[in-house]
LOMAR-554630 format. One record per residue (C-alpha): residue in one letter; residue number from 1; chain; x, y, z. Coordinates in steps of 0.1 Angstrom, whole numbers, plus 2048, in hexadecimal, padded with zeros to 3 digits. Layout:
BEGIN
  titor  fise  gudren   px   py   pz
      A   NUM       A    X    Y    Z
...
//
This chain:
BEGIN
  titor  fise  gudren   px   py   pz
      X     1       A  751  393  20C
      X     2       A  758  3A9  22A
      X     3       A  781  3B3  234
      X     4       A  784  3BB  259
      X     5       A  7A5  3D1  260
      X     6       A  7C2  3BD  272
      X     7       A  7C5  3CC  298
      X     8       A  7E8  3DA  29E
      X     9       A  7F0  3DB  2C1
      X    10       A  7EF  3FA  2D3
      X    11       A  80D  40E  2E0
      X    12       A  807  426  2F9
      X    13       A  812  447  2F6
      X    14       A  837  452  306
      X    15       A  82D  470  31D
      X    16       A  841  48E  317
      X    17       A  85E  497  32B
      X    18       A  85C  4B1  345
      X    19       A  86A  4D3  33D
      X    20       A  893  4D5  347
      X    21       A  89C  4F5  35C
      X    22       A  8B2  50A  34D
      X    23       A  8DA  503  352
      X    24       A  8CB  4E3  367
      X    25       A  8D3  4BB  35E
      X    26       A  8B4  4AC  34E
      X    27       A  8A1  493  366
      X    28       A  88B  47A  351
      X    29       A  868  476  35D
      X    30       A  866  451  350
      X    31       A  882  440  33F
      X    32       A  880  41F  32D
      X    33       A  894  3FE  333
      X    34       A  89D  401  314
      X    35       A  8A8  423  310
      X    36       A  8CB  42D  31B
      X    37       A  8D5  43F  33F
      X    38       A  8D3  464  334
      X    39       A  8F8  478  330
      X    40       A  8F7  494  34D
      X    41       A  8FE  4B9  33C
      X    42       A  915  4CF  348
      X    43       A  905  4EE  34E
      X    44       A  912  50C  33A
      X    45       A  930  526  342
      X    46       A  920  546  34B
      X    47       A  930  560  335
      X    48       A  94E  570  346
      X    49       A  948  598  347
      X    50       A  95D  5AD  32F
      X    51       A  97F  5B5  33F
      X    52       A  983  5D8  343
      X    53       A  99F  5EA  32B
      X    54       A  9BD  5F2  348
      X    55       A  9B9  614  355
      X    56       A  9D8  625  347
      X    57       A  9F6  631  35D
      X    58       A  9F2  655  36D
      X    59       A  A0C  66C  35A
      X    60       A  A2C  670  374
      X    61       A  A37  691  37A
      X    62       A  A54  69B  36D
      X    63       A  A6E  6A3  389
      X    64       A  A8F  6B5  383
      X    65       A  AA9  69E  385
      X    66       A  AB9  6AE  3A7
      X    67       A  AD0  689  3AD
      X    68       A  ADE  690  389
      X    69       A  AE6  6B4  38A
      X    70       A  AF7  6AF  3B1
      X    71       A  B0C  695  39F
      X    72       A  B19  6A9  388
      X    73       A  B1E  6C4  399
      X    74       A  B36  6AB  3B4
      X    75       A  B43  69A  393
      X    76       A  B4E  6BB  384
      X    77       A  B5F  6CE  3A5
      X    78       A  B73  6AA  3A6
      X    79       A  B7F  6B2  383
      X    80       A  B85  6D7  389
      X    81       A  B9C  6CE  3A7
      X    82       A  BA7  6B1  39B
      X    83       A  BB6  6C4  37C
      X    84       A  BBF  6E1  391
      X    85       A  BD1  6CB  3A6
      X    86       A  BE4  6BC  387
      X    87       A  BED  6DC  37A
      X    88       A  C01  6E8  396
      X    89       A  C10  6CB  39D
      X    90       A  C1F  6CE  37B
      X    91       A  C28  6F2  380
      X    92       A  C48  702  390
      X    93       A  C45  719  3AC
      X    94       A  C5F  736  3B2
      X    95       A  C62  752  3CC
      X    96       A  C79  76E  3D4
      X    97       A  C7A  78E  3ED
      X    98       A  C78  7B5  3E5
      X    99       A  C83  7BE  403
      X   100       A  C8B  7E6  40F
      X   101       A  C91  7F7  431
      X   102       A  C83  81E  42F
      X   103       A  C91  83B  44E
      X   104       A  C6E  84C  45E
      X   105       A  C6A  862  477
      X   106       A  C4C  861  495
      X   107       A  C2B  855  48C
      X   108       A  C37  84B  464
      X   109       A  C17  841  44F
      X   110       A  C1A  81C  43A
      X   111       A  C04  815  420
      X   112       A  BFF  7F5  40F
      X   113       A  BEF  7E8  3EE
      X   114       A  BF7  7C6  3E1
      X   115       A  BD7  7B0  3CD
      X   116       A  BDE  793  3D4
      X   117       A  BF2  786  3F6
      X   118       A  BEF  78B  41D
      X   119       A  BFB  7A8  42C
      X   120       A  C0F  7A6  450
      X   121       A  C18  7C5  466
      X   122       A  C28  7BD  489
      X   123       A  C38  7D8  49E
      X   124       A  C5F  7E4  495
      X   125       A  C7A  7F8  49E
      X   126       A  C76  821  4A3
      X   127       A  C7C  835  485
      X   128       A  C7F  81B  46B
      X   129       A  C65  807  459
      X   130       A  C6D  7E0  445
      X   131       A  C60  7D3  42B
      X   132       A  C63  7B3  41F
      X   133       A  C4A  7A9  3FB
      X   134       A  C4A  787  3F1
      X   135       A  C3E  77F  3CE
      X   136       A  C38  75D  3C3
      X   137       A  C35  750  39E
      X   138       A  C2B  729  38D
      X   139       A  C31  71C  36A
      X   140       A  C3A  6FA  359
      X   141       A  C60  701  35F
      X   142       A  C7B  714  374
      X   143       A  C7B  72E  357
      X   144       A  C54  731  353
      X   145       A  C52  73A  373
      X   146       A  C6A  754  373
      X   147       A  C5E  763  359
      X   148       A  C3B  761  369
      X   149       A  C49  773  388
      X   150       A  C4F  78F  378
      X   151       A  C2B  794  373
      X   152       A  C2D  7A5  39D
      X   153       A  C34  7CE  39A
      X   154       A  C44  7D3  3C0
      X   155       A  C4A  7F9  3C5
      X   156       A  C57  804  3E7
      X   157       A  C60  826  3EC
      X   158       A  C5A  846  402
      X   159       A  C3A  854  3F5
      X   160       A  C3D  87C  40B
      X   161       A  C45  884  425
      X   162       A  C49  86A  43E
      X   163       A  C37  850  429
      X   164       A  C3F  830  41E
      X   165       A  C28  81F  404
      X   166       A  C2B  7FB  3F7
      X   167       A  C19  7F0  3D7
      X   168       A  C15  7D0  3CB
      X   169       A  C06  7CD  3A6
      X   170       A  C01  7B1  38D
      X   171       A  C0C  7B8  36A
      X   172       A  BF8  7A0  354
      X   173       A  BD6  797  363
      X   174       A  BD3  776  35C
      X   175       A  BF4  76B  36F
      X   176       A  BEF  758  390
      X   177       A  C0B  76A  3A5
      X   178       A  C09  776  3C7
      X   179       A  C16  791  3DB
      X   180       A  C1C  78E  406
      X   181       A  C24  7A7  415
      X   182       A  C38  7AD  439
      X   183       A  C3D  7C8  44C
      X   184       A  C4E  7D6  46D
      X   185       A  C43  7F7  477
      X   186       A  C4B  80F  494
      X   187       A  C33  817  4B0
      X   188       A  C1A  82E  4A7
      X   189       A  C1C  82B  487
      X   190       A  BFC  831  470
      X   191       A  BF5  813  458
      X   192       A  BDC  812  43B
      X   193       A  BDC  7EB  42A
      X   194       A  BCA  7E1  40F
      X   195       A  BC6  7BB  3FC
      X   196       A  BAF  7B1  3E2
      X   197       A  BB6  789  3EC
      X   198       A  BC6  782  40F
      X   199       A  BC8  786  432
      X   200       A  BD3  7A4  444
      X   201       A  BE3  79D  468
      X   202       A  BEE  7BB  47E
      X   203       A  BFF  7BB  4A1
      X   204       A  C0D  7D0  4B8
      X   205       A  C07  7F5  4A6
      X   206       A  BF8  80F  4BD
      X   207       A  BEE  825  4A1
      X   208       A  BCE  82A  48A
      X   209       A  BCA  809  472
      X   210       A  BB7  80A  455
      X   211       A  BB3  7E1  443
      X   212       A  B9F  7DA  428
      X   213       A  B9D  7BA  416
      X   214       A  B86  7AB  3FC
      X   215       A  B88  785  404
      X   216       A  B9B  77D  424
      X   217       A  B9E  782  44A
      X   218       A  BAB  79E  460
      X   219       A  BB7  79A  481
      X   220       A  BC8  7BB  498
      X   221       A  BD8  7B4  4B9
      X   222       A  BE4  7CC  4D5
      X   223       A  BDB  7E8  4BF
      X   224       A  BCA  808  4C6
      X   225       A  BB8  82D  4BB
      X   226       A  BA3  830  49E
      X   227       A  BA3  80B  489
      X   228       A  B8E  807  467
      X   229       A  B88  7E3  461
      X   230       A  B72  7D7  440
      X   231       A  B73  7B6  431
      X   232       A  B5C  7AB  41A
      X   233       A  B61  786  419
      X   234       A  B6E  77E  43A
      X   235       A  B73  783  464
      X   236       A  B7F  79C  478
      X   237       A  B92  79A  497
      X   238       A  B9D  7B6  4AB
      X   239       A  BB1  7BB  4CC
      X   240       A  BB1  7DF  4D4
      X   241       A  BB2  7F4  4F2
      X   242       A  BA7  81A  4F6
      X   243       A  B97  811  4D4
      X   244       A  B7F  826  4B9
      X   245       A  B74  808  4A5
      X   246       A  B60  804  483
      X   247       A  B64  7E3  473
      X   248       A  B4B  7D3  458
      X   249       A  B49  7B5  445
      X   250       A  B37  7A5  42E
      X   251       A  B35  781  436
      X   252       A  B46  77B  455
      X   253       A  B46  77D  47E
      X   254       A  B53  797  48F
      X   255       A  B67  798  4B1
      X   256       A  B6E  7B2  4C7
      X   257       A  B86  7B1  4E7
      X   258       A  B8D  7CD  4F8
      X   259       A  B85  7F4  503
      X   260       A  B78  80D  4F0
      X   261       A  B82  82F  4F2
      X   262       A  B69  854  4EE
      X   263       A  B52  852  4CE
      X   264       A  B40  83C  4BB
      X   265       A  B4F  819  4B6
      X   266       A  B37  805  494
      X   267       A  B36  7E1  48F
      X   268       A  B24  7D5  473
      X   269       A  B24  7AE  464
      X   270       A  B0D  7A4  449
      X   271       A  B0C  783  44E
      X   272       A  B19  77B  46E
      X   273       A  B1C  77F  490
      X   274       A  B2A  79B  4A4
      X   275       A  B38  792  4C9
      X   276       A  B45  7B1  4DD
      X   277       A  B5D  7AB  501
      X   278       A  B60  7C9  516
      X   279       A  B69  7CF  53C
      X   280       A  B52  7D1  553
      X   281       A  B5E  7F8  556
      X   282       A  B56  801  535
      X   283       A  B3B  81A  535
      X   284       A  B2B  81B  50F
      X   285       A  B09  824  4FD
      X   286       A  AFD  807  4ED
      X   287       A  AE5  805  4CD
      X   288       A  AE5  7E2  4BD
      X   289       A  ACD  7D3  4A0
      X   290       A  AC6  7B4  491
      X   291       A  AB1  7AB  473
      X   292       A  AAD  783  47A
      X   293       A  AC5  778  49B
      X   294       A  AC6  785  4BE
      X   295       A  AD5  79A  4D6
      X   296       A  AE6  791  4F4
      X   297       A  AF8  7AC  50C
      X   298       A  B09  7A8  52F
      X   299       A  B07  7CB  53D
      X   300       A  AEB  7D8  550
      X   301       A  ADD  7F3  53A
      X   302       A  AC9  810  546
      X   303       A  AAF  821  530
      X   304       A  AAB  800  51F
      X   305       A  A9A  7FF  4FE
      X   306       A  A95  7D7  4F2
      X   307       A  A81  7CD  4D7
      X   308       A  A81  7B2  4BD
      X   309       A  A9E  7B9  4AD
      X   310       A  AAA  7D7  4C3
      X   311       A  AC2  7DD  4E1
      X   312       A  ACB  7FC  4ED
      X   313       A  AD2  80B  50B
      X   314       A  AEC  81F  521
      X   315       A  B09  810  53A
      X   316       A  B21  822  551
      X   317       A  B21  844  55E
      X   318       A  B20  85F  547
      X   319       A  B31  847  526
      X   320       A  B3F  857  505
      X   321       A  B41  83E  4F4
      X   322       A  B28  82B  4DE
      X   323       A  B24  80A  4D3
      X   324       A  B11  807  4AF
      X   325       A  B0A  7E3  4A3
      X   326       A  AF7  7D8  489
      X   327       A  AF4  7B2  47A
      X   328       A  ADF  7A8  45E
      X   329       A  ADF  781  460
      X   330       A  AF2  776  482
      X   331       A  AEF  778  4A7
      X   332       A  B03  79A  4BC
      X   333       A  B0D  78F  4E0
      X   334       A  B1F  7AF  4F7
      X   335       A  B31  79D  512
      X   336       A  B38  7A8  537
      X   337       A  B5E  7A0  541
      X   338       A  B63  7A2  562
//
């Protein structure tokens, strides 16, 4: 007995799907009824790159702190005056007068010396010369201060022949006193002054003056003849005719107004200017310098020598007298008065 095999029906084969491009949806080359719609892929996130580490800060200079140190500096001069303000307006001031009157004969010589306090000379009566010292002296009380005024040595006496000297000296250092000083003098009279801290002021002495101060001005009117002017800390003024000046300072102008008599007249300033007024008559030599400013001059000079820093030349007929200035920092102007 032959078996024959049961026929099974044939399926045909499913055809393989097409190859999906990378990061692309898939698209079905034959899709059954059957067979559900496809889910679309969403294509992969490229990687993000790394993120670079942040670049670090560039070290900032240190600067010197300029705004701190000026505010300070204003914050402790307030307190320094303010303080100094408070103290004296809890101290007591007191004052008195050492006064004298000294006989001279023609021509007397007055010399002064005081540390600390202006000196004042104005012209006086023949054959007699004034002097008036004023000392001044501060403490908590009436009696402090007293006491503190004593601290001013005033010695006024005949010192020779035809000599009167006045000295002004502090006994302890550390006081705060002063010491003014006034006098009247005769005509002609020769005056040597001297203050470590104060003015000098002279008028109306037609005879040799010789002022010196550390820290203060000095001013001469309607003087004449020889004057010695030096201030180191301050300017100087002078009025003078038929005068032999040599005045120098330190920091400071100087001005000259006047005439100037035979031989050599020097004006020297450091820092600061030097302005000289003649007449138009005055007949001088003139030999200026300048180490940073100019030179200015009114008179028509012959045998003119200018340079940089150089003036020099020759006014008037046959002159004997001579004009020396010298300025290290400021300008030097020689005006023509007509």
């Amino acid at each position: 007995m032959l078996f024959r095999p049961r026929r099974r029906p044939i399926t045909p084969p499913v055809p393989p799907r097409p190859a999906v491009a990378p990061g692309g949806p898939e698209q079905p080359f034959i899709r059954f009824l059957d067979e559900p719609p496809p889910t679309p892929r969403t294509p992969p996130t490229p990687p993000r790159p790394p993120t670079p580490p942040p670049a670090a800060a560039p070290k900032r200079k240190r600067e010197f702190p300029i705004g701190i140190v000026a505010f300070l500096v204003v914050v402790g001069i307030g307190l320094i005056r303010h303080n100094a303000t408070a103290w004296n307006r809890g101290k007591v001031g007191i004052a008195d007068e050492v006064a004298k009157s000294i006989s001279v004969s023609a021509n007397p010589k007055v010399v002064v010396d005081t540390f600390n306090g202006p000196i004042e000379v104005t012209r006086g009566n023949f054959g007699r010369v004034d002097c008036i010292v004023t000392r001044q002296g501060a403490g908590p009380d009436e009696q402090a201060a007293e006491h503190d005024l004593q601290n001013v040595s005033v010695a006024i006496l005949e010192d020779g022949e035809n000599t009167v000297k006045v000295t002004a000296q502090r006994v302890h250092p550390q006081s705060g006193v002063q010491a003014a000083v006034r006098l009247r003098v005769p005509e002609g009279a020769i005056v040597a002054l001297r203050t470590r801290d104060g003015s000098i002021s002279v008028h109306g002495v037609e005879g040799p003056v010789t002022a010196s101060t550390h820290r203060g001005s000095i001013r001469v009117e309607d003087a004449s003849g020889p004057l010695l002017l030096t201030a180191a800390h301050g300017p100087i003024s002078c009025e003078a005719d038929g005068a032999v000046l040599s005045a120098e300072t330190g920091h400071g102008s100087i001005d000259f107004h006047g005439t100037l008599a035979d031989g050599q007249s020097t004006l020297r300033a450091d820092h600061g200017r030097v302005t000289v007024r003649l007449p138009e008559s005055q007949g001088f030599r003139l030999d200026a310098r300048v180490d940073h400013g100019k030179i200015d001059s009114g008179f028509p000079l012959r045998d003119r020598d200018e340079r940089r820093h150089r003036l020099a030349g020759i006014t008037g007929d046959d002159p004997r007298s001579t004009l020396k200035i010298r300025a290290d920092h400021g300008d030097v102007r020689i005006v023509d008065e007509e």
